[in-house]
N, C-alpha and C positions, 0 to 999 in steps of 0.2 A: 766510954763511947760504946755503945752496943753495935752486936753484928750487921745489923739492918740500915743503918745506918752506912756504915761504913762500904757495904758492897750498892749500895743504891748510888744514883746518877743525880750530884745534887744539881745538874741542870734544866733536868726533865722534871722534879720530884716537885720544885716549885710553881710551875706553868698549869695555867687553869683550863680546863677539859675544854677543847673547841665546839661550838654550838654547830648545828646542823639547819644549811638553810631550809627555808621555805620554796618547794616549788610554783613558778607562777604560770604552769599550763593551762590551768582551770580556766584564765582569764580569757584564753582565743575562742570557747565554744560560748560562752556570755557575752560578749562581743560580737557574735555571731548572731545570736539569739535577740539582742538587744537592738540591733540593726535589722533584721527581717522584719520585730516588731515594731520600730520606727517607718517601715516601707510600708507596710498596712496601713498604718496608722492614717500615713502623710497619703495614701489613696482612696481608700474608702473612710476616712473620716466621718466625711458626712452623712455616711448614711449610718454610720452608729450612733451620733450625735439625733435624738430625738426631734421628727419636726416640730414644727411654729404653726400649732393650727388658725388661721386665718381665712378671711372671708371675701369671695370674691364676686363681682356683680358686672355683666354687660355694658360695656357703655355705648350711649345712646345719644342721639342730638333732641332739642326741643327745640321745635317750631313755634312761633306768633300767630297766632291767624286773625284775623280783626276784631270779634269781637275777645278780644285778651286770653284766650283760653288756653293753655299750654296744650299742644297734646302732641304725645312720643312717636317719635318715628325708631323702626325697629335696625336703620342703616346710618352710617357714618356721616352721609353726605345729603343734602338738601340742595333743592331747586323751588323756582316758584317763588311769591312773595313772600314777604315775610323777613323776619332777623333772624341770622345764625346765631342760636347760646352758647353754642359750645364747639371747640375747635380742635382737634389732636396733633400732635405733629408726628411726621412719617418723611418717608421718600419716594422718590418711584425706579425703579427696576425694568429695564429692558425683560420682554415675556417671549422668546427663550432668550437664554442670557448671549446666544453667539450664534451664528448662523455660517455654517461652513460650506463650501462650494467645493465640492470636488472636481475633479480633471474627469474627462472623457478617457485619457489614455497617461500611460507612468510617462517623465522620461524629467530631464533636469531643467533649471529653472534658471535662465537666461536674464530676463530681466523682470521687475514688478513697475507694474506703472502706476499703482494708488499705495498710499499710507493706510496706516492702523488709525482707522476712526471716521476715514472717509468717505462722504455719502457717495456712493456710484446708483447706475441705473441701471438698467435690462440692457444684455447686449453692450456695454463696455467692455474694453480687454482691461484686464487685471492684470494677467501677467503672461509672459510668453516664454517659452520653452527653446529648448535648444532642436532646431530643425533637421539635421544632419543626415541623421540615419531616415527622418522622414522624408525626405527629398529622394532619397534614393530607392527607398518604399513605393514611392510616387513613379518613377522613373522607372522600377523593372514592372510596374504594373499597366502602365502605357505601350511599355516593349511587349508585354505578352498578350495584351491584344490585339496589335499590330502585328505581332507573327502568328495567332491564329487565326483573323482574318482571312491572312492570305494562305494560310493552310485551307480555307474555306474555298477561297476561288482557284485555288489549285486541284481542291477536291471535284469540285463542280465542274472542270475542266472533263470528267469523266464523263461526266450525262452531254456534254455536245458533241464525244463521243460515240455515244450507246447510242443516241437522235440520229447520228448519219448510221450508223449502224441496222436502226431498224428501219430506215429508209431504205437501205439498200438490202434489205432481207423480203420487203414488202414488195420491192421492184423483181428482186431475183422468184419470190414465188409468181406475179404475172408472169414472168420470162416460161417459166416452169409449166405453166396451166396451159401457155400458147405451143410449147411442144409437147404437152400431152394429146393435146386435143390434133396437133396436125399428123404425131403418129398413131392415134385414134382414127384419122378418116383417113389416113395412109393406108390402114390395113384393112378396112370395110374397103375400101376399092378396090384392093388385090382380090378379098374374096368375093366379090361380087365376077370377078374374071373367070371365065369358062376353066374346069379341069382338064389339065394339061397343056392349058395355053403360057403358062410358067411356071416355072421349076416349084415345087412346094418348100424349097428351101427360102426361098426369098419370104412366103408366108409367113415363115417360122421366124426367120428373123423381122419381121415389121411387126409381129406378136412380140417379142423379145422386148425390141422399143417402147411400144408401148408400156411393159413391167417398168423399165427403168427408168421412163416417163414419173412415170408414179412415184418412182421411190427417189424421186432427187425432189417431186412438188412437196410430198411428206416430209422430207428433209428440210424444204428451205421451209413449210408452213412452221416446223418444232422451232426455228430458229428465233421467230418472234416472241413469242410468250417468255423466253430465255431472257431476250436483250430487255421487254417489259420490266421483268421481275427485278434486272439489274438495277433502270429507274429508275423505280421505286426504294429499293434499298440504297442508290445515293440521295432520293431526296429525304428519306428518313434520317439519314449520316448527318445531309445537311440540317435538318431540324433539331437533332440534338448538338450539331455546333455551333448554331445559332443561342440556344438556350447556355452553351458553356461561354458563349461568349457577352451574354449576359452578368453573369457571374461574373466572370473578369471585370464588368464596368464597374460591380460592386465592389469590388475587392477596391478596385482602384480610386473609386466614389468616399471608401473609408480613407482608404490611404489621404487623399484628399484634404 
């Protein structure tokens, strides 16, 4: 028995060298490949697939006419005497296909009172809304014409004021004129009186009168054109509350 022998491992010395497998990664990026090429494929098929040239021609009706003569008409449908040759079949299509109605204004939908398919007419209700908020829309728009009205006649209140007002301004200038004019011939009388038949003071004082005559008629005269001007600026007040209370009908005419 040789030395080779003898130090070897007769357990391992007989067993046959183990194969080495094969890797199978390759297969996921072909798989891959092969499936994006089936997605093409199954979409645009047809149009790599060469077409089918073929021949195509108008179709047309022929008419009879009495003495037997065929002759074409260039549309589908015939009138008039005569046999129809030829028939196509089709359907017919509502032209637009829906007709929708909208709301004046948003809010939620209470009740519907027609079906899907139902003939209605002009001016039927379709369907009605939840009124809630609009009633009450309705309700402060009523209120605020009624308080500014009466803000109107409260306003106005003022001009039957200014009216006695410049009545009594037109009366106090008469008042005014009629003591001018009597301390005016008050004091022409004094001086027509001999000198030294009265004190020159009393003169002086019916001259005096006179100024102050003057300046109380100037006074009441400035006082008209004032209370005028007033008026005026309430009847302008009132013509533009007039127009705001126009608006308010509107508002409330919507709400409505």
């Amino acid at each position: 028995m040789s030395l080779d022998k003898i130090t070897s491992n007769p357990s391992t010395a007989d067993m046959p060298a183990p194969k080495r497998r094969r890797s199978l990664a390759w297969l996921l990026p072909v798989g891959l490949l092969v499936g994006f090429i089936t997605i093409l494929a199954w979409l645009f098929g047809d149009r790599l697939i060469p077409a089918i040239d073929v021949k195509t021609a108008q179709v047309i009706t022929i008419r009879k006419t009495e003495d037997d003569s065929p002759t074409p008409l260039p549309k589908t449908s015939t009138t008039g005497k005569g046999s129809l040759l030829f028939q196509a079949s089709g359907w017919v299509e509502p032209d637009p296909y829906t007709t929708y109605v909208p709301t004046l204004v948003n809010g939620v939908v209470s009740k519907v009172h027609v079906l899907e398919g139902q003939a209605v007419k002009t001016g039927e209700l379709l369907a009605t809304l939840v009124d809630d908020d609009a009633k009450l829309n309705l309700i402060e728009a009523e209120q605020n014409i009624t308080s500014f009205k009466a803000s109107i006649v409260a306003h106005c209140t003022g001009m039957d004021i200014a009216e006695a007002e410049l009545d009594a301004a037109a009366k106090k200038v008469i008042t005014a004129k009629t003591r001018l004019a009597d301390a005016v011939d008050n004091l022409n009388r004094l001086k027509r009186i001999e000198d030294g038949a009265i004190p020159r003071q009393q003169i002086v004082q019916a001259s005096l009168k006179v100024k102050q005559q003057q300046a109380m008629l100037a006074e009441s005269e400035t006082e008209i054109p004032r209370i005028k001007a007033r008026l005026e600026q309430i009847l302008q007040e009132r013509t533009a509350m007039e127009v705001k209370v126009k608006q308010l009908e509107t508002v409330r005419d919507r709400a409505q």
